[in-house]
VEXDREN-2710 file (C-alpha; in Angstrom, 1 decimal):
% VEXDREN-2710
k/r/px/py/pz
1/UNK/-31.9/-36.6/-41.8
2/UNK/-34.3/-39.5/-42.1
3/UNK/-33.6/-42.3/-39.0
4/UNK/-31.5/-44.8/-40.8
5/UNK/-29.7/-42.4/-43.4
6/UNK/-26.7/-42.2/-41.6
7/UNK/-25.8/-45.8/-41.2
8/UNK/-27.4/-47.4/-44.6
9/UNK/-25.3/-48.3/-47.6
10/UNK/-27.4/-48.9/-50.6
11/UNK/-26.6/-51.0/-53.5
12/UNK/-28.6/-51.6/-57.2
13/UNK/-32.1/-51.1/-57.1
14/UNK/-34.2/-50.1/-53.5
15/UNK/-36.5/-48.5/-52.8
16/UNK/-36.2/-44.4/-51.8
17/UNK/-38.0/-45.1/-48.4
18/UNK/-36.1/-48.0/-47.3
19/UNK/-33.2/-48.1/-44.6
20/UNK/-32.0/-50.2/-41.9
21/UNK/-34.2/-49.5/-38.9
22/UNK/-33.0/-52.3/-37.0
23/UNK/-30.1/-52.0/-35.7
24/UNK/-27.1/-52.9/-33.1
25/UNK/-29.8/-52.2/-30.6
26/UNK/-31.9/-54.5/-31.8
27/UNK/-29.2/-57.3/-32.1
28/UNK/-28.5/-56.4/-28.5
29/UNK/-32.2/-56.7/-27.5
30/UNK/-32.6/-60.8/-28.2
31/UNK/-29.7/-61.1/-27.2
32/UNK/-29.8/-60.0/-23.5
33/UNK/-32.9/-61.4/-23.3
34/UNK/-31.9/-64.8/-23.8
35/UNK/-29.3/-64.6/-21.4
36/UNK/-31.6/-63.9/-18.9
37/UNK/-33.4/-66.9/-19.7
38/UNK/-30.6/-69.1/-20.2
39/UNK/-29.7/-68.2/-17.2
40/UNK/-32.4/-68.8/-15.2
41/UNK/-33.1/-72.2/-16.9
42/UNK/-29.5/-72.9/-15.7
43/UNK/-30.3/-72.4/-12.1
44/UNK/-33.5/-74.4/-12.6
45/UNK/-31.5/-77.6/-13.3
46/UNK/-30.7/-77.6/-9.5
47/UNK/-33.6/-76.2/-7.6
48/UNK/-36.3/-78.0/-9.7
49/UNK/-34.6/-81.0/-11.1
50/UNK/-32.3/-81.6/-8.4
51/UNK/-28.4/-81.9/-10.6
52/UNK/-26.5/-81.6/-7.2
53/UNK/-23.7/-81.3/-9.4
54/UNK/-24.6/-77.7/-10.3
55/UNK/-25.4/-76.3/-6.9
56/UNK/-22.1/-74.4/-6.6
57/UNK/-23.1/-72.0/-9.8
58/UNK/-26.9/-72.2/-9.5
59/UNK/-27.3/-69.8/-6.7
60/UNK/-25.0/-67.6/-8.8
61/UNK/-27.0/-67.8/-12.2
62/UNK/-30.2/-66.8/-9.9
63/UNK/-28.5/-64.2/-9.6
64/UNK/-27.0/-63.0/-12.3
65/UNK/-30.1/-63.3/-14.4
66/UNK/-31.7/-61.1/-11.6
67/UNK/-28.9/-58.6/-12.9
68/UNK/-29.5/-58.9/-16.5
69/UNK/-33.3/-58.8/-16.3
70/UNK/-33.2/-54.9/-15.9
71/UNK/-31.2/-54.8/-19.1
72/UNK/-34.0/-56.8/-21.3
73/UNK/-35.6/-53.7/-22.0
74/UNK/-32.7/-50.7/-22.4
75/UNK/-31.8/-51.7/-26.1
76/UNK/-35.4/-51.1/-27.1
77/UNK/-35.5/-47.8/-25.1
78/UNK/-32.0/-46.4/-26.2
79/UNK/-33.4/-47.2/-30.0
80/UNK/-37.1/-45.9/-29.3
81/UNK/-37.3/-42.3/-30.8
82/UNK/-39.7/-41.4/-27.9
83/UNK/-38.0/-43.4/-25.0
84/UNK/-40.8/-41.6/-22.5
85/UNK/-43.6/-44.1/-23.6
86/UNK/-41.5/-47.0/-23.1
87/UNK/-43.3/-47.1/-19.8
88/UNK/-46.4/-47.7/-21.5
89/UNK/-46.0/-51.0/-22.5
90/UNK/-45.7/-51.8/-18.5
91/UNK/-48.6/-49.5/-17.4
92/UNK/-51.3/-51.1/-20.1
93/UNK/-50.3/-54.7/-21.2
94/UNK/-52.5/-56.4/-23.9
95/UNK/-52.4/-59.3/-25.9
96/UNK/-53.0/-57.1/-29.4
97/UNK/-49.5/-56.5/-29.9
98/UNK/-46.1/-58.9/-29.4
99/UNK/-44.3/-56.2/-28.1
100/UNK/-47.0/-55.5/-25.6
101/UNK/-48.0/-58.3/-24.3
102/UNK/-43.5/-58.2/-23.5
103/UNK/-45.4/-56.0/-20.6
104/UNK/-47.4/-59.1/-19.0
105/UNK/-44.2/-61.9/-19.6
106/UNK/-41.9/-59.5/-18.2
107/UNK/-43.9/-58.0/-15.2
108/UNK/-44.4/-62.1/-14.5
109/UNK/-40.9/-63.4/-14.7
110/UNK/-39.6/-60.2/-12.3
111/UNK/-41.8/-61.0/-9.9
112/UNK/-41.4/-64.9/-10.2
113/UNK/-37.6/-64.1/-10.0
114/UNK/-37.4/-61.8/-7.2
115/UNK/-39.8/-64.1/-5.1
116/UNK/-37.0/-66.9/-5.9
117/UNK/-34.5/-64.9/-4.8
118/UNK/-36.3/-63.9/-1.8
119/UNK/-36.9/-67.4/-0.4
120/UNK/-33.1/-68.0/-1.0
121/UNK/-31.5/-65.6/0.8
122/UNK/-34.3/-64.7/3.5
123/UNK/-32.2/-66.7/6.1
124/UNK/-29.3/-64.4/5.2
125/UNK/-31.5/-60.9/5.4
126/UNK/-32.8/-62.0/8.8
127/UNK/-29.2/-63.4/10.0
128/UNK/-27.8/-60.1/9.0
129/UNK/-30.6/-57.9/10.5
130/UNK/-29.8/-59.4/13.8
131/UNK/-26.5/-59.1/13.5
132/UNK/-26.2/-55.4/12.7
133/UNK/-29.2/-55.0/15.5
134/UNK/-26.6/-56.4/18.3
135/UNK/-24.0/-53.7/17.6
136/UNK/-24.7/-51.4/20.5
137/UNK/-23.5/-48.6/18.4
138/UNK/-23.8/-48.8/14.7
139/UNK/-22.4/-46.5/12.6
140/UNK/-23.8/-44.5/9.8
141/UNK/-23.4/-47.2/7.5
142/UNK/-24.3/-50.0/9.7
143/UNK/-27.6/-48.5/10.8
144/UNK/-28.0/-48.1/6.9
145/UNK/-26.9/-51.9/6.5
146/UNK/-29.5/-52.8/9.6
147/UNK/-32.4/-51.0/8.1
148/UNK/-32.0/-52.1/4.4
149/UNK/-32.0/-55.8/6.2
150/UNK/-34.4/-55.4/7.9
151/UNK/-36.8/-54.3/5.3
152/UNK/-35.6/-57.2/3.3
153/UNK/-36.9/-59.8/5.9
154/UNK/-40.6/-58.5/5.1
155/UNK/-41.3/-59.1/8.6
156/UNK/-40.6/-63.0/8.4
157/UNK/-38.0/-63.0/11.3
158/UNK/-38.4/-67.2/11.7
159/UNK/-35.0/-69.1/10.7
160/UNK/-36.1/-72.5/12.0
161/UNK/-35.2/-75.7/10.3
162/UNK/-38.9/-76.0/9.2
163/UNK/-39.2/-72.4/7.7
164/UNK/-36.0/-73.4/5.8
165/UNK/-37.6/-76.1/4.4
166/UNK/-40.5/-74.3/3.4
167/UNK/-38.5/-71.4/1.8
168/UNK/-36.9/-74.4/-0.4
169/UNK/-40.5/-76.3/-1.0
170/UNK/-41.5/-72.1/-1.8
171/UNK/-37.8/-71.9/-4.3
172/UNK/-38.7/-75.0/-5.9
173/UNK/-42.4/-74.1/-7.1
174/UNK/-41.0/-70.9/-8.5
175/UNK/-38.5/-71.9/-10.6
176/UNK/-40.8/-75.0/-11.7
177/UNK/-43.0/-71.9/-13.0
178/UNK/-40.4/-69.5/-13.9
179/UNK/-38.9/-72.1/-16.9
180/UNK/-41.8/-71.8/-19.2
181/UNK/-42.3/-68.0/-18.5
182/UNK/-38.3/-67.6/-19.0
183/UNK/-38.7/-69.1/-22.2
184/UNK/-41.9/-67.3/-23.5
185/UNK/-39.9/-64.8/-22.4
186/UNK/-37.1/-65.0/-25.2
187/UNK/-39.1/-67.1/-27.3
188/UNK/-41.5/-64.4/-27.6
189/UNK/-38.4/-62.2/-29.2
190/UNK/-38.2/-65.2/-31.8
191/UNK/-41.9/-64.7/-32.5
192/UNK/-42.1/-60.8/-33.2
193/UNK/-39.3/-61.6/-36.4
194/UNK/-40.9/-64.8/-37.1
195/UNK/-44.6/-63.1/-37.4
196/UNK/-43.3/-60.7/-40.2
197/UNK/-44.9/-61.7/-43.4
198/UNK/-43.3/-59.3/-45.2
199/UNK/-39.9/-60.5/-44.5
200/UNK/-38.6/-63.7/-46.3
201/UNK/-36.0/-64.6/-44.2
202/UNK/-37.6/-64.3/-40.8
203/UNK/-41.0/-65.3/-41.7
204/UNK/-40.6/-69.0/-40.3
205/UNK/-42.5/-71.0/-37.5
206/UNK/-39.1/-72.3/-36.2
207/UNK/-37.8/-69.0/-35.0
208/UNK/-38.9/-68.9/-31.7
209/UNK/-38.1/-72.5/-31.0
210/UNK/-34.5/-71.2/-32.1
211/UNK/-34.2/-68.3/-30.1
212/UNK/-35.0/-70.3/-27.2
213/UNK/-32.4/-72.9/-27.3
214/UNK/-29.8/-70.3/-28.3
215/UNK/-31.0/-67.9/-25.5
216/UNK/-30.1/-71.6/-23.2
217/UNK/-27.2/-71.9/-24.8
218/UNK/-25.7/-68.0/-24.5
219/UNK/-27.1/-68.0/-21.1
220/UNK/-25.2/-71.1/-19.6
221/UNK/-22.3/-69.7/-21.4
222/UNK/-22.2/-66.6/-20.2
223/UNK/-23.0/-68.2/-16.4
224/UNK/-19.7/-70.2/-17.0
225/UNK/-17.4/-67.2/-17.9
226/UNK/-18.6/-65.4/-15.3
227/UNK/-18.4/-67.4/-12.6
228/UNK/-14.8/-68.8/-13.9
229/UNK/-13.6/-65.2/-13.9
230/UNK/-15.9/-64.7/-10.6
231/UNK/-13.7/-67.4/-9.1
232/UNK/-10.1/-66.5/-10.2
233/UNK/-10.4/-62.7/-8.9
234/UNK/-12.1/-65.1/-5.1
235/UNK/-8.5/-67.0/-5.1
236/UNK/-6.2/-64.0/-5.8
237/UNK/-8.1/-62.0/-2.8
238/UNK/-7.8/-65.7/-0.4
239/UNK/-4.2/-66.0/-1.3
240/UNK/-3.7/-62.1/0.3
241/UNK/-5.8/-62.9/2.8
242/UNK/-5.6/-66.3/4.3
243/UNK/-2.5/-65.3/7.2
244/UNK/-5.4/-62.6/8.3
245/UNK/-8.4/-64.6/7.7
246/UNK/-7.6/-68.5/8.4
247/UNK/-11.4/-69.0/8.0
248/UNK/-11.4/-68.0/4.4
249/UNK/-11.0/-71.1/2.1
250/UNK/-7.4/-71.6/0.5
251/UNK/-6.9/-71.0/-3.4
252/UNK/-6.7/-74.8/-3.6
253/UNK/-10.2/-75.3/-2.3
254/UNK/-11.2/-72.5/-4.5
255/UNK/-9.8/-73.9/-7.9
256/UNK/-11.2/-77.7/-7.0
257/UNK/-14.8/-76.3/-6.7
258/UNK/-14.2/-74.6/-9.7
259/UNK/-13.4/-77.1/-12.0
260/UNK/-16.0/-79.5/-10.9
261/UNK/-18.7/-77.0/-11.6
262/UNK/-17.6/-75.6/-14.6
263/UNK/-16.9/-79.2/-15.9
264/UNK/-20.7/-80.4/-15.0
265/UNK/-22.4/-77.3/-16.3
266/UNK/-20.3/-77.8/-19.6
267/UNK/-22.1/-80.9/-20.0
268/UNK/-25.1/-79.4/-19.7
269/UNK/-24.1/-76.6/-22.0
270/UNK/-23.1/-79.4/-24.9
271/UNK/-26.2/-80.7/-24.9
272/UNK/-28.3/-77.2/-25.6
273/UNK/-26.0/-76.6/-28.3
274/UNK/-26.8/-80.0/-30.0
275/UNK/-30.5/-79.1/-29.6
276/UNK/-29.5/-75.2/-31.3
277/UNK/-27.0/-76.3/-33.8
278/UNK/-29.4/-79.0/-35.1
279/UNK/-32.6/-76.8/-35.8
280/UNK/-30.6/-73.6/-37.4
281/UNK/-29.3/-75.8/-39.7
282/UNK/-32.8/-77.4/-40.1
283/UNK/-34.2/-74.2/-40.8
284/UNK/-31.8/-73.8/-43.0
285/UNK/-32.1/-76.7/-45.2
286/UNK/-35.8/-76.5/-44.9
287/UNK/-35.2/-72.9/-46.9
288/UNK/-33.1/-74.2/-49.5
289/UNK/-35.5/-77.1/-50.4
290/UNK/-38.7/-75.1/-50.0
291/UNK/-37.1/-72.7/-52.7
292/UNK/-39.7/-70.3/-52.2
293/UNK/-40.1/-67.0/-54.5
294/UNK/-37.7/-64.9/-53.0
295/UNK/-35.3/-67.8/-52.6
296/UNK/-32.9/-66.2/-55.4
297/UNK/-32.5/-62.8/-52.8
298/UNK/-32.4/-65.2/-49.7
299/UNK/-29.4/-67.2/-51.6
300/UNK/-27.7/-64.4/-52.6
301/UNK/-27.7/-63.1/-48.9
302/UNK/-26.6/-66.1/-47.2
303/UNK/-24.3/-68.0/-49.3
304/UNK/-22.7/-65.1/-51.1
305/UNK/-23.0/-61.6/-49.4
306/UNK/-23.0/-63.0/-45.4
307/UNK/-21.2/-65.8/-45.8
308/UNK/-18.4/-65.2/-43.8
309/UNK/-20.7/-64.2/-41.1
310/UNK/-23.1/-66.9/-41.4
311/UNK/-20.7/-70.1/-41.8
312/UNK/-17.8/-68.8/-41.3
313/UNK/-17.8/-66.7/-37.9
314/UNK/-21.2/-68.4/-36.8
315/UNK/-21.4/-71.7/-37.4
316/UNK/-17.7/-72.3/-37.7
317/UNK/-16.1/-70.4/-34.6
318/UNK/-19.9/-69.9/-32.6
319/UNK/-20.7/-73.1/-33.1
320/UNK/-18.3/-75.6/-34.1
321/UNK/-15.2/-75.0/-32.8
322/UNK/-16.7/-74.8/-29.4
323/UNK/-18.4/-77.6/-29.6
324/UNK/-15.6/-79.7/-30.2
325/UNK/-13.5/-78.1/-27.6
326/UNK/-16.0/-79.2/-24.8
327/UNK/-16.7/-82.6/-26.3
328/UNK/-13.1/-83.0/-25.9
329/UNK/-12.4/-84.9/-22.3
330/UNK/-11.1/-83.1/-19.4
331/UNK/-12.4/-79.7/-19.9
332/UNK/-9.7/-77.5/-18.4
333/UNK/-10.8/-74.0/-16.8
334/UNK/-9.0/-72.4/-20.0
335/UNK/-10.6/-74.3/-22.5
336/UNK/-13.6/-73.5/-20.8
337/UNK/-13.0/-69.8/-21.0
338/UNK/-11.9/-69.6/-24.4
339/UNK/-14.9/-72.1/-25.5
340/UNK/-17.7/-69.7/-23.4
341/UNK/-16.2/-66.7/-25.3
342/UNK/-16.4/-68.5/-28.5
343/UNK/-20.6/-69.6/-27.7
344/UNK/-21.2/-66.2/-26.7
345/UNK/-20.0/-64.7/-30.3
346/UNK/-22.1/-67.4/-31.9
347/UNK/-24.9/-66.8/-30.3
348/UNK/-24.2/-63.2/-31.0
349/UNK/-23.5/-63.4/-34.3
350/UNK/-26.9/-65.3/-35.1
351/UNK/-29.0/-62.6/-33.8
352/UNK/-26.5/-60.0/-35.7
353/UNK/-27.6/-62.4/-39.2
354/UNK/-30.8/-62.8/-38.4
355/UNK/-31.9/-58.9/-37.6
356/UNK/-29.2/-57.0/-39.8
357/UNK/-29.3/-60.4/-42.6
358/UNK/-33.1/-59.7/-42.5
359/UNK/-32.9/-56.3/-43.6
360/UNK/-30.1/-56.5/-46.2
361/UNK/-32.2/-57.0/-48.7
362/UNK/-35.1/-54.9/-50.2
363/UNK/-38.6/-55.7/-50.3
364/UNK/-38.3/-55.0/-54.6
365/UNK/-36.1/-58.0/-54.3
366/UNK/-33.3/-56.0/-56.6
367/UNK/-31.3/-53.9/-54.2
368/UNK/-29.5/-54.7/-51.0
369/UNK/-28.3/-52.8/-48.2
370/UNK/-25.5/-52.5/-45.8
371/UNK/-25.2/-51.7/-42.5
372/UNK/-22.2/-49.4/-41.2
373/UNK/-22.2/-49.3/-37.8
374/UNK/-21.2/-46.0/-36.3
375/UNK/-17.8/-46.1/-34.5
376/UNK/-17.2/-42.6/-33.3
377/UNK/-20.3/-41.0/-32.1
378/UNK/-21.0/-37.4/-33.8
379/UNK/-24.3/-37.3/-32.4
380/UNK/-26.9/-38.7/-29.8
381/UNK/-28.5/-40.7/-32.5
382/UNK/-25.3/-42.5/-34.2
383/UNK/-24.1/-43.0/-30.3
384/UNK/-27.0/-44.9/-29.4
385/UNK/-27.5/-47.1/-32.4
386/UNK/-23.5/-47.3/-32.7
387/UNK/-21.0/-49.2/-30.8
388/UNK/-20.3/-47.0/-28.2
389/UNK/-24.7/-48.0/-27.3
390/UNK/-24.2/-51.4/-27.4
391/UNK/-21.1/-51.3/-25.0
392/UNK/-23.5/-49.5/-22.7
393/UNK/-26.1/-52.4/-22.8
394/UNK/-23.1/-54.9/-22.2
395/UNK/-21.5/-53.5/-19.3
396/UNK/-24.8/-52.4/-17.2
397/UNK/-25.8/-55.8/-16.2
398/UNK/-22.1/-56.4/-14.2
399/UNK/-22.7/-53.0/-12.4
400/UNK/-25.9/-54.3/-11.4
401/UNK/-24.4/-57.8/-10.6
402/UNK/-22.3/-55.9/-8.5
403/UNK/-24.6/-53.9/-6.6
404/UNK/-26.4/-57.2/-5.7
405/UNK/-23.8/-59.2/-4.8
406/UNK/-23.2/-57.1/-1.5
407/UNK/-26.7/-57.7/-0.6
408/UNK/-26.9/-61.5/-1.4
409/UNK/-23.8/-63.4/-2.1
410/UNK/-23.4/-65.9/-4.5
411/UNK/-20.9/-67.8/-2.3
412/UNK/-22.2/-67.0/0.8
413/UNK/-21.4/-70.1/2.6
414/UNK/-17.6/-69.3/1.7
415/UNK/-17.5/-65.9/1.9
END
């Protein structure tokens, strides 16, 4: 069976060869992307701009994007056919390619990222090397705990208050740098469909200007469900724990931090969305003016055969109906919620029109075709490009999140 057969409804005239390559996977791929960089931009606000007002959830988004980074690239190999030269694209980076030159911007940001992360919690790795080291007898996994610790500090044992301030002069360089790298990052995603001249839909110079205020916007989003739901599971464990533990902060403390931050970063996230909203639809009217050739085909595709996707589900309940709900004063934790969940399918959904909408058309410009994502796996091939793949790709990063968060705490000073 040719890749593509299985999941490709055609419909009037196409042509014999022609299929949807591009799939779920490939939705997925921009899309994790751009949470990493959103983000990392997020964090940025406080260590290079200095919003006190988002210090609570910036050591968190550091994080987090830390978590998803990994993820960037396992849509692209779960939908390679030969997954075993993915490496190559990290082994010999050029600039011939997009997609290899990913293996320069991405080797960069890592390494910008987990120097950041270093410099924040290098007090904590040396604090916690020397606590394990004064347990006369460790146990199996205490010695493990001392030894990973240990290796952490690098050898930089010094925790003096002008160390510290160098670690932060250090942390505020890096994320200086890492915002425009975080943004070629994505951006760069925007640029591989934008750069297809054969393509009518994605063939614009706007697209990666697009991606990247999107990817801001999913990002920050994603940051504020998180951390909301981060939060909520942090009181129901200090409620249960507080008679034991009086040092622990009470639920109270734990819900006022919570809506402050989520309130400030909401702010934040409004205006991205302003800056999104306001060149997709530019884009957008730019098409329909313009009128190009294959304006007919494009027309058809957005206002007729994706238009409950596009304006419907995108722009009404991504975009819209969020919007409002945080312009609305005295953003509840809630609202919040519901309004981050509602961004996130936006966002979503734009990739899903702009990689499956790109290809729903044929290039004779008299056919379309459907994609029928597969449900129930009945091979390797249908469960990778199916939903079952996709579900993969979304849960990873939280495992990883996970993982980290025992070796640097997000809320370390409250733990």
């Amino acid at each position: 069976m040719v890749h593509g057969e299985a999941w490709t409804l055609k419909e009037f005239f196409t042509y014999p060869n022609e299929y949807i390559y591009w799939t779920i996977q490939i939705v997925m791929y921009p899309f994790m992307t751009g949470l990493v960089a959103g983000a990392f931009v997020l964090s940025s606000l406080y260590h290079v701009f200095g919003v006190k007002e988002l210090k609570g959830i910036a050591r968190f988004s550091l994080v987090f994007s830390f978590a998803l980074l990994p993820v960037a690239m396992l849509p692209l190999m779960l939908h390679l056919q030969q997954p075993q030269r993915g490496i190559e694209v990290m082994m010999t980076p050029h600039f011939t390619s997009a997609i290899a030159a990913f293996g320069i911007v991405f080797s960069t940001y890592a390494m910008i990222v987990a120097s950041e992360l270093w410099f924040v919690y290098r007090k904590h790795f040396v604090e916690s090397a020397l606590a394990l080291r004064s347990i006369p007898q460790r146990s199996l996994g205490q010695n493990l705990g001392h030894l990973l610790f240990s290796a952490l500090t690098l050898g930089a044992m010094d925790i003096s208050e002008h160390a510290i301030e160098a670690d932060e002069r250090a942390v505020k360089k890096l994320a200086g740098a890492g915002i425009p790298v975080a943004c070629f990052l994505h951006g760069y995603a925007g640029f591989i469909f934008g750069s297809v001249k054969a393509n009518a839909l994605w063939m614009t110079p706007l697209m990666p200007v697009i991606f990247i205020c999107s990817a801001v916007v999913s990002g920050i989003a994603l940051c504020i469900l998180v951390y909301t739901v981060t939060m909520e599971i942090r009181k129901f464990l200090a409620a249960r724990k507080k008679a034991n533990y009086p040092e622990l902060p009470s639920p109270e403390e734990l819900k006022s931090a919570e809506v402050h931050v989520v309130t400030m970063t909401a702010k934040y996230l409004l205006m991205f969305m302003v800056a999104a909203i306001t060149l997709e639809l530019l884009d957008l009217i730019f098409r329909g003016y313009t009128a190009v050739k294959s304006w007919d085909i494009l027309r058809a595709v957005i206002y007729e055969r994706d238009f409950v996707n596009i304006f419907v589900v995108q722009y009404g309940l991504g975009n819209l109906l969020p919007f409002i709900m945080f312009l609305i004063p005295g953003v509840t934790i809630r609202r919040a919620v519901v309004g981050s969940c509602l961004v996130l399918m936006g966002v979503f959904m734009m990739r899903w029109n702009v990689v499956i909408g790109g290809q729903a058309f044929s290039s004779s410009l008299a056919g379309f075709m459907h994609y029928k994502m597969p449900i129930i796996p009945d091979s390797v091939e249908t469960f990778k490009e199916g939903l079952f793949g996709a579900l993969t790709v979304a849960v990873v990063p939280f495992c990883i999140f996970y993982v980290l968060n025992k070796v640097m705490p997000v809320f370390k000073e409250t733990h």
